[in-house]
MDAnalysis code that builds the backbone (N, CA, C; Angstrom):
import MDAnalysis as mda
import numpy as np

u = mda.Universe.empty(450, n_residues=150, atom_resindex=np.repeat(np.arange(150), 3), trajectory=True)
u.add_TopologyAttr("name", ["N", "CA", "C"] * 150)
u.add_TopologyAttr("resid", np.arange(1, 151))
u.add_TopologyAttr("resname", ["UNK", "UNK", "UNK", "UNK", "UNK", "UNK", "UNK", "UNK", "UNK", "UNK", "UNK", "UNK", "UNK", "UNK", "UNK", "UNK", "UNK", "UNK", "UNK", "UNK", "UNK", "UNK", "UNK", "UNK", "UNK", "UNK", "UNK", "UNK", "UNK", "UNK", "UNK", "UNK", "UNK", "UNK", "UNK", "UNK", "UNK", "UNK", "UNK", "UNK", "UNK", "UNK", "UNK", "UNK", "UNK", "UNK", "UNK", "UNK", "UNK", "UNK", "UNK", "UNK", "UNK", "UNK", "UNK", "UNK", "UNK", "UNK", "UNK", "UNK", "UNK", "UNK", "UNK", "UNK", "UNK", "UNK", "UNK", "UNK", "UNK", "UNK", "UNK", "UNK", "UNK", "UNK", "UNK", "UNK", "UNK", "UNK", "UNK", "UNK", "UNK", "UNK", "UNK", "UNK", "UNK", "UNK", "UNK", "UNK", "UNK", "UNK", "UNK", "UNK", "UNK", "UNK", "UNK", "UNK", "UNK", "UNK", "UNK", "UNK", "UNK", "UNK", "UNK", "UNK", "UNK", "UNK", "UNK", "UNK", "UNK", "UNK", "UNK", "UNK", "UNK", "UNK", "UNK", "UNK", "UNK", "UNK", "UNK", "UNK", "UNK", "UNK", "UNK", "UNK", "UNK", "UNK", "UNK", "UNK", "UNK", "UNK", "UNK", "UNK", "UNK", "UNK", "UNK", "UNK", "UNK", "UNK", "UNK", "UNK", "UNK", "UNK", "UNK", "UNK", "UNK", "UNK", "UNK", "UNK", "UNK", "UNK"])
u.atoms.positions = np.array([
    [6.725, -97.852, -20.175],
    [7.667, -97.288, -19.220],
    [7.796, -95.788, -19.460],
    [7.794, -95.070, -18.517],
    [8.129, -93.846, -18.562],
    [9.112, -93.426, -19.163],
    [9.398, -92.194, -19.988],
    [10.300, -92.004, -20.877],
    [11.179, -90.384, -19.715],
    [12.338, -90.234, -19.989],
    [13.114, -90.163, -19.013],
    [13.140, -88.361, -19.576],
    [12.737, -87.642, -18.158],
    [12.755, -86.147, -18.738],
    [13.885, -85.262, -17.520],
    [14.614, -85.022, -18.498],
    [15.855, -84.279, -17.822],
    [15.437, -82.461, -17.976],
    [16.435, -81.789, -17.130],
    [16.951, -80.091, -17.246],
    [17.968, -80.355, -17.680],
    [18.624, -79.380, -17.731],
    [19.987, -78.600, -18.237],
    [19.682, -77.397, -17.137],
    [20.518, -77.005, -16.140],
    [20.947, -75.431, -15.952],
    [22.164, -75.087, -15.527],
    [22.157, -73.949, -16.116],
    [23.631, -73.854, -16.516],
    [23.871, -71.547, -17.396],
    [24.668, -70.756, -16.895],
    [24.454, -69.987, -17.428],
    [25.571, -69.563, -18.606],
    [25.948, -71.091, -19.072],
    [26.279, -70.554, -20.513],
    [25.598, -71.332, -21.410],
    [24.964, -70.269, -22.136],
    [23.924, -70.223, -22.869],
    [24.524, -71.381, -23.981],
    [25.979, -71.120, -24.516],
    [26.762, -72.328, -25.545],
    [26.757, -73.575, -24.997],
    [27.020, -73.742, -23.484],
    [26.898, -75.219, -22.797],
    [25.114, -75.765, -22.969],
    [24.411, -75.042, -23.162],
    [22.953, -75.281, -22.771],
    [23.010, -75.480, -24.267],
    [23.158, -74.815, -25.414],
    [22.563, -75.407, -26.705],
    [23.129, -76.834, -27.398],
    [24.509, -76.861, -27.098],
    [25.466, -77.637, -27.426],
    [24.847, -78.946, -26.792],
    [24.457, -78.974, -25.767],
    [23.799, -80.200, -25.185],
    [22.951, -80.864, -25.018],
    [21.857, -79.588, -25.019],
    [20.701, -80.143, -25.030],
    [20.925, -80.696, -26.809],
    [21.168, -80.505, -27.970],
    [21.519, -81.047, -28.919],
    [21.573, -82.301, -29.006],
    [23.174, -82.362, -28.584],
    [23.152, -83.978, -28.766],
    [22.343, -84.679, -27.432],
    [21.650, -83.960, -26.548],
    [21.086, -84.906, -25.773],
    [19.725, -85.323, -26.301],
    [18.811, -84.123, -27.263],
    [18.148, -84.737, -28.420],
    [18.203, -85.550, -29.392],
    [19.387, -84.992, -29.784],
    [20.142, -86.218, -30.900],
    [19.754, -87.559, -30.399],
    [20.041, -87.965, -29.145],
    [20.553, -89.803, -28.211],
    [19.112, -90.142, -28.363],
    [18.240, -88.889, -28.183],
    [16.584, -88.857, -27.995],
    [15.944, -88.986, -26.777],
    [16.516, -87.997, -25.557],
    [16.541, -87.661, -24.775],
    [15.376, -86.051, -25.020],
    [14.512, -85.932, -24.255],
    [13.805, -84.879, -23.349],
    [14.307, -83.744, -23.223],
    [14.941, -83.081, -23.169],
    [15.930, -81.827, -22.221],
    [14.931, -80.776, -22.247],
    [14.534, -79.715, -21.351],
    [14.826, -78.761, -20.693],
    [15.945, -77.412, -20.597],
    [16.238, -76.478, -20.972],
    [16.753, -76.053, -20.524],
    [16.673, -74.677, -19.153],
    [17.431, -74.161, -18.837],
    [17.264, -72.815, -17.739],
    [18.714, -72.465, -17.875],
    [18.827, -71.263, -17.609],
    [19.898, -70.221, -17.928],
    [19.996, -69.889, -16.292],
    [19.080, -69.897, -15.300],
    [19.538, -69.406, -13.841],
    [18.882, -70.253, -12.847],
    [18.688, -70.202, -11.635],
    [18.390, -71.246, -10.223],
    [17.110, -70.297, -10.451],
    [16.213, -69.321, -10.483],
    [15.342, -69.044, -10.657],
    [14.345, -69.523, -11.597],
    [14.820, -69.542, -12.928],
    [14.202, -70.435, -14.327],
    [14.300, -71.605, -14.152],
    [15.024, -72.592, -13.375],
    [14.604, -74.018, -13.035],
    [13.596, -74.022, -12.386],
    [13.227, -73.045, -11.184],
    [12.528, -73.528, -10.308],
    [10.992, -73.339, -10.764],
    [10.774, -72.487, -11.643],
    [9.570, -72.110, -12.586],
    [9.350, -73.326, -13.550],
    [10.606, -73.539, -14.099],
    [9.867, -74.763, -15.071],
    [9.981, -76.119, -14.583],
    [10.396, -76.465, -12.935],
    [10.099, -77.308, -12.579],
    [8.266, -77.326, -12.061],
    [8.248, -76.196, -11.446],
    [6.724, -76.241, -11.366],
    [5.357, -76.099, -12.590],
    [6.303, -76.216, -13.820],
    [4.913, -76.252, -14.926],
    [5.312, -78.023, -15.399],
    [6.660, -78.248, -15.368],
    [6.673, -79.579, -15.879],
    [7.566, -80.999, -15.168],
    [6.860, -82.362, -15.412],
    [7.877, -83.015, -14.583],
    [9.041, -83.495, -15.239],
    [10.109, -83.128, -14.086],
    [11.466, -83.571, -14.295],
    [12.011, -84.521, -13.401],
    [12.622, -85.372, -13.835],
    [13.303, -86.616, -13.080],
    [14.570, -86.231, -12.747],
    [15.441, -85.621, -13.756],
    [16.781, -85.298, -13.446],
    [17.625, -84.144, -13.980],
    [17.902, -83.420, -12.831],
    [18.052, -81.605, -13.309],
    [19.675, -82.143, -12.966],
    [20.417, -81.439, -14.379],
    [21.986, -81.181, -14.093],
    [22.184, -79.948, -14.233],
    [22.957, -78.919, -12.788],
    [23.127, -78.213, -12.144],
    [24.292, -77.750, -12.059],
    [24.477, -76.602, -12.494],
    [25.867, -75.721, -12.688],
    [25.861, -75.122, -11.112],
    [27.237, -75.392, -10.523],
    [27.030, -74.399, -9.452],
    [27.611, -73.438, -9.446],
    [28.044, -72.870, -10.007],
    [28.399, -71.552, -9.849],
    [28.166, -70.792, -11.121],
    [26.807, -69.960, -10.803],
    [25.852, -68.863, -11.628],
    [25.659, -67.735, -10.511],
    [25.242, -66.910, -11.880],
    [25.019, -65.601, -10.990],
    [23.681, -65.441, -10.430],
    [23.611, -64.688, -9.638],
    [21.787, -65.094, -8.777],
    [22.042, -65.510, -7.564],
    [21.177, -66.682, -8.019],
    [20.812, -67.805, -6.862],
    [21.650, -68.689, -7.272],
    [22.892, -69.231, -6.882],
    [24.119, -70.254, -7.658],
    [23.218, -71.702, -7.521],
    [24.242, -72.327, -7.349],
    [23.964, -74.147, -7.612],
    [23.516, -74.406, -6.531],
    [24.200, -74.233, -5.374],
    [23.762, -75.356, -4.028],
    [22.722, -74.372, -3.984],
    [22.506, -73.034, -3.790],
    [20.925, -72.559, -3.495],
    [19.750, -73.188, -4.331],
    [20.082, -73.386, -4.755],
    [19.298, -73.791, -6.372],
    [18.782, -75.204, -5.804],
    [19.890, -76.094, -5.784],
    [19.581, -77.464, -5.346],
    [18.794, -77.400, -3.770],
    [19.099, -76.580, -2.915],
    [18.214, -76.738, -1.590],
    [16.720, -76.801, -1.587],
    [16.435, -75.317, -2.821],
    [15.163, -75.362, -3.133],
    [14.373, -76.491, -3.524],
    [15.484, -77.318, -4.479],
    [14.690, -78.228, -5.637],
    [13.992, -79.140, -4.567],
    [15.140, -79.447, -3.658],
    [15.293, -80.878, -2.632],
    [13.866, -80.566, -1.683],
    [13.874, -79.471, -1.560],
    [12.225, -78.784, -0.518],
    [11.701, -79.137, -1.215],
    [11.039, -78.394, -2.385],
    [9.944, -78.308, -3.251],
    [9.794, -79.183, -3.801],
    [10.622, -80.472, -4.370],
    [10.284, -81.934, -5.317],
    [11.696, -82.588, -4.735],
    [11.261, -82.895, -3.475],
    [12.457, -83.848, -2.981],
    [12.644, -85.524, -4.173],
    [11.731, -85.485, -4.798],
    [12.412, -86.904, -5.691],
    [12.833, -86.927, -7.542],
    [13.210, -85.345, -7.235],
    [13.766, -85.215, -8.494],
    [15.269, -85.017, -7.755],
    [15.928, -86.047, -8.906],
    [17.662, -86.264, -8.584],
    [18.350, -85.195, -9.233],
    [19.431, -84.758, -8.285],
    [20.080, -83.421, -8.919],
    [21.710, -84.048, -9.132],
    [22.210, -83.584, -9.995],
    [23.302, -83.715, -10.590],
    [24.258, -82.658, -10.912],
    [24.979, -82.101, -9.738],
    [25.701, -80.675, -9.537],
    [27.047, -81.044, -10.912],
    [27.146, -79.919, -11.526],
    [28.593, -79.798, -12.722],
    [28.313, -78.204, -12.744],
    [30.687, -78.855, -12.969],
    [30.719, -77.059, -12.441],
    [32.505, -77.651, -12.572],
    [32.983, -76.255, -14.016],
    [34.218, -75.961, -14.226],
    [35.462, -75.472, -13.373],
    [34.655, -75.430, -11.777],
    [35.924, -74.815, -10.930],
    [35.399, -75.499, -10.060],
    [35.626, -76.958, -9.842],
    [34.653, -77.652, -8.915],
    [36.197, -77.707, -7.541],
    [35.542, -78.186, -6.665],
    [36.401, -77.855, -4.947],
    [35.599, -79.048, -4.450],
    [36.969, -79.722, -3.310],
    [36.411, -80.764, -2.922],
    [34.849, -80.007, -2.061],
    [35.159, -78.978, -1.284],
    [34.334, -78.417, -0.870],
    [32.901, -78.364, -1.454],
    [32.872, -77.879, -2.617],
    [31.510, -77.807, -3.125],
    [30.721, -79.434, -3.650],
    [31.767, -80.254, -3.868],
    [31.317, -81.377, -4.000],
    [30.826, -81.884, -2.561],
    [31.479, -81.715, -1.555],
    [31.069, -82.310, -0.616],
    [29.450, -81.359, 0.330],
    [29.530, -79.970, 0.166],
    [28.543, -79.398, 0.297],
    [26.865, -79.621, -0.716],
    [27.741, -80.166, -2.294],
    [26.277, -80.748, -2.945],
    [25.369, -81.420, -1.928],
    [26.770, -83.031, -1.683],
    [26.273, -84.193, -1.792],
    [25.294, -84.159, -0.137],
    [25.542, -83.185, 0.513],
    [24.914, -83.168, 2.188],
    [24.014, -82.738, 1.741],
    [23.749, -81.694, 0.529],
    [22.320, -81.009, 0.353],
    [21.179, -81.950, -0.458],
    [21.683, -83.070, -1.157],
    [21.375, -84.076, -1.725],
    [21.048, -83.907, -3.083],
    [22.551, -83.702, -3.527],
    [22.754, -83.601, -5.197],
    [23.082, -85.383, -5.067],
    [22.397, -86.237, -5.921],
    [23.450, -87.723, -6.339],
    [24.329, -88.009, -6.952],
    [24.621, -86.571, -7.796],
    [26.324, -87.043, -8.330],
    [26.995, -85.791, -8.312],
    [28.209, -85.539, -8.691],
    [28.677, -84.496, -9.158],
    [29.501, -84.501, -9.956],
    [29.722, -83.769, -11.589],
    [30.496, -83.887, -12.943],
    [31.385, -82.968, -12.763],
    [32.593, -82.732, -13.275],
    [33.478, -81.816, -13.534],
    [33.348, -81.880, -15.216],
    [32.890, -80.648, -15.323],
    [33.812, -79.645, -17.045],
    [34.794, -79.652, -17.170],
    [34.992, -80.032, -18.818],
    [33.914, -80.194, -19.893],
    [33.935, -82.061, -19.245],
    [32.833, -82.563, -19.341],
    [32.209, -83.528, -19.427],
    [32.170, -84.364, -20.772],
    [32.377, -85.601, -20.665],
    [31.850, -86.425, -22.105],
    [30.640, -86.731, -21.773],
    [29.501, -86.367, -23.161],
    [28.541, -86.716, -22.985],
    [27.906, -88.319, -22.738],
    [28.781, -88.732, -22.989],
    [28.499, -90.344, -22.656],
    [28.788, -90.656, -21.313],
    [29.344, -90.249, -20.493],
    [29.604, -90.316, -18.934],
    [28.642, -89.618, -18.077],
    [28.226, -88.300, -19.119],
    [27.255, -87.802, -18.282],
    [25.288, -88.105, -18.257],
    [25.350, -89.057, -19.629],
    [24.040, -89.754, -19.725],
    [24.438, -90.960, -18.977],
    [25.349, -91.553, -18.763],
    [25.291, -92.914, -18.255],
    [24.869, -92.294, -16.062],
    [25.498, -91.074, -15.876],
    [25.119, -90.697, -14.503],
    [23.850, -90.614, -14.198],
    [22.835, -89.484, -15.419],
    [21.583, -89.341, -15.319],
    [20.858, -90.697, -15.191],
    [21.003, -91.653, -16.660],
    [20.009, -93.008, -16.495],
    [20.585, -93.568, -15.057],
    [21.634, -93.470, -14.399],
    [21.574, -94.456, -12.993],
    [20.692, -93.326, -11.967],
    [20.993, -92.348, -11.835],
    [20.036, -91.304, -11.016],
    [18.628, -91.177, -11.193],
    [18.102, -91.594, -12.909],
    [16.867, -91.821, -13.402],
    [16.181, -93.652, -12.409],
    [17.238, -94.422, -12.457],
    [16.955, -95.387, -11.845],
    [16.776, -95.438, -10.683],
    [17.633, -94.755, -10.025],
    [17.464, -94.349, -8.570],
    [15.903, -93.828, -8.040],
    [15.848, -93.159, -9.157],
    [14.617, -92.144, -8.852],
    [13.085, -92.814, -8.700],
    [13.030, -94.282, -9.827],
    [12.157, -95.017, -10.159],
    [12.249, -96.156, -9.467],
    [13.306, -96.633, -8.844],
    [13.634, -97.316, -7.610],
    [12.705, -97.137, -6.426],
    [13.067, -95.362, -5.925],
    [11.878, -94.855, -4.955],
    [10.476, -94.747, -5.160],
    [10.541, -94.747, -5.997],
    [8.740, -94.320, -6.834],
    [7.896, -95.527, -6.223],
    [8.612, -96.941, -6.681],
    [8.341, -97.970, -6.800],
    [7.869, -98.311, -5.266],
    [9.260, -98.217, -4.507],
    [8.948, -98.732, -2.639],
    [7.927, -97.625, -2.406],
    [7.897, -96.470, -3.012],
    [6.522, -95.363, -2.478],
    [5.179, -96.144, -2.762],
    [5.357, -96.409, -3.902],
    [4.047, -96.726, -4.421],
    [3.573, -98.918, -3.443],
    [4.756, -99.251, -3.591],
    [4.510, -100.377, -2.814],
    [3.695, -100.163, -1.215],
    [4.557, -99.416, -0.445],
    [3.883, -98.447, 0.491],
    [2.934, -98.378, 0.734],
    [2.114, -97.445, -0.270],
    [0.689, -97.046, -0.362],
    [-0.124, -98.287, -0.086],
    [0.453, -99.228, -1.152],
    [-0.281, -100.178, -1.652],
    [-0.796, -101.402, -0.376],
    [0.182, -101.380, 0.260],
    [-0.158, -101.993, 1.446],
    [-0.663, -101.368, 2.878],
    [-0.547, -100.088, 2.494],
    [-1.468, -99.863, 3.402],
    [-2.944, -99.722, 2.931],
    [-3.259, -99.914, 1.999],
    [-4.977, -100.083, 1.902],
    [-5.265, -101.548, 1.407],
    [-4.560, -102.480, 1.418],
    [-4.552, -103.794, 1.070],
    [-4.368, -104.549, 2.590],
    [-5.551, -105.351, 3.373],
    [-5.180, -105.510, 4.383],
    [-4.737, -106.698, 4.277],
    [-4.269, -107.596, 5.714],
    [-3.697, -108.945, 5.652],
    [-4.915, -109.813, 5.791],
    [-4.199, -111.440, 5.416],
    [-5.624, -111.905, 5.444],
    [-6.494, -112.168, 7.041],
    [-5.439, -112.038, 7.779],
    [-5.398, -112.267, 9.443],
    [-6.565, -110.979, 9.673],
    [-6.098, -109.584, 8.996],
    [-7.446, -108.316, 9.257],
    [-8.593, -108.683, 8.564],
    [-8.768, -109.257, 7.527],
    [-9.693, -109.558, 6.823],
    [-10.834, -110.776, 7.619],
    [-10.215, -111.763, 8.140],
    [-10.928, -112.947, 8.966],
    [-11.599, -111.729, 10.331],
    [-10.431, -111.060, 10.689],
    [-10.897, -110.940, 12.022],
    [-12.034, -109.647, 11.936],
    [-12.371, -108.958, 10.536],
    [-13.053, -108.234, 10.340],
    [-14.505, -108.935, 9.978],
    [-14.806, -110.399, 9.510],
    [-15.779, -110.876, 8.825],
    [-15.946, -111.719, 10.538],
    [-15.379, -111.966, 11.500],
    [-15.710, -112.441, 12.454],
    [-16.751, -111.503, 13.681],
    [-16.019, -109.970, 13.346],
    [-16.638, -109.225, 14.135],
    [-18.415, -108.784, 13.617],
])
């Protein structure tokens, strides 16, 4: 089974070490990025299943950040957290298609239990994708007769 590879972004640099930590510690993958620019670079050298997303950074903030991700690797699950969160920005994630959203400070045990269901989510789709494929080059036996008839 695939082993589960997360981000971190986020531009405090203490939230990013502190976590990715114990998210090594659990023996978790992490990633980190300091801005919506540095995710989008090290999403394109490596794969990630599940980026958790500060929205409000300087730059390119969170929901810009997440629009990109959702274009460029629509089946990596985003997970917006953010210390001055507004119903607003929660509800602006979830239209841009963040699957959860955390409020700071977070327990880390609430916030791995979000990722592995968003990780599931993610491998959920993989699965009906790949089923998909699979039947379309797998014909029925009804095409198969009527192909050995012709």
């Amino acid at each position: 089974m695939e082993k589960l590879k997360l981000m971190l972004v986020d531009d405090e640099e203490r939230f990013l070490e502190t976590t990715k930590k114990l998210l090594t510690k659990a023996g978790y993958e992490a990633l980190t990025a300091s801005s919506g620019e540095e995710s989008l670079e090290l999403l394109g050298m490596h794969t990630v299943h599940v980026v958790v997303l500060d929205v409000k950074m300087p730059g390119m903030d969170g929901l810009e950040t997440l629009k990109k991700i959702k274009t460029l690797y629509p089946l990596t699950e985003v997970i917006m957290l953010t210390g001055h969160a507004t119903v607003e920005d929660a509800v602006d994630g979830m239209k841009s298609g963040a699957s959860d959203y955390v409020m700071k400070p977070c327990d880390i045990n609430d916030l791995l239990g979000r990722v592995e269901e968003a990780f599931r989510r993610r491998k959920g789709i993989e699965e009906r994708i790949s089923m998909a494929q699979a039947r379309s080059y797998v014909k029925s036996p009804r095409e198969i007769l009527r192909q050995k008839a012709e």
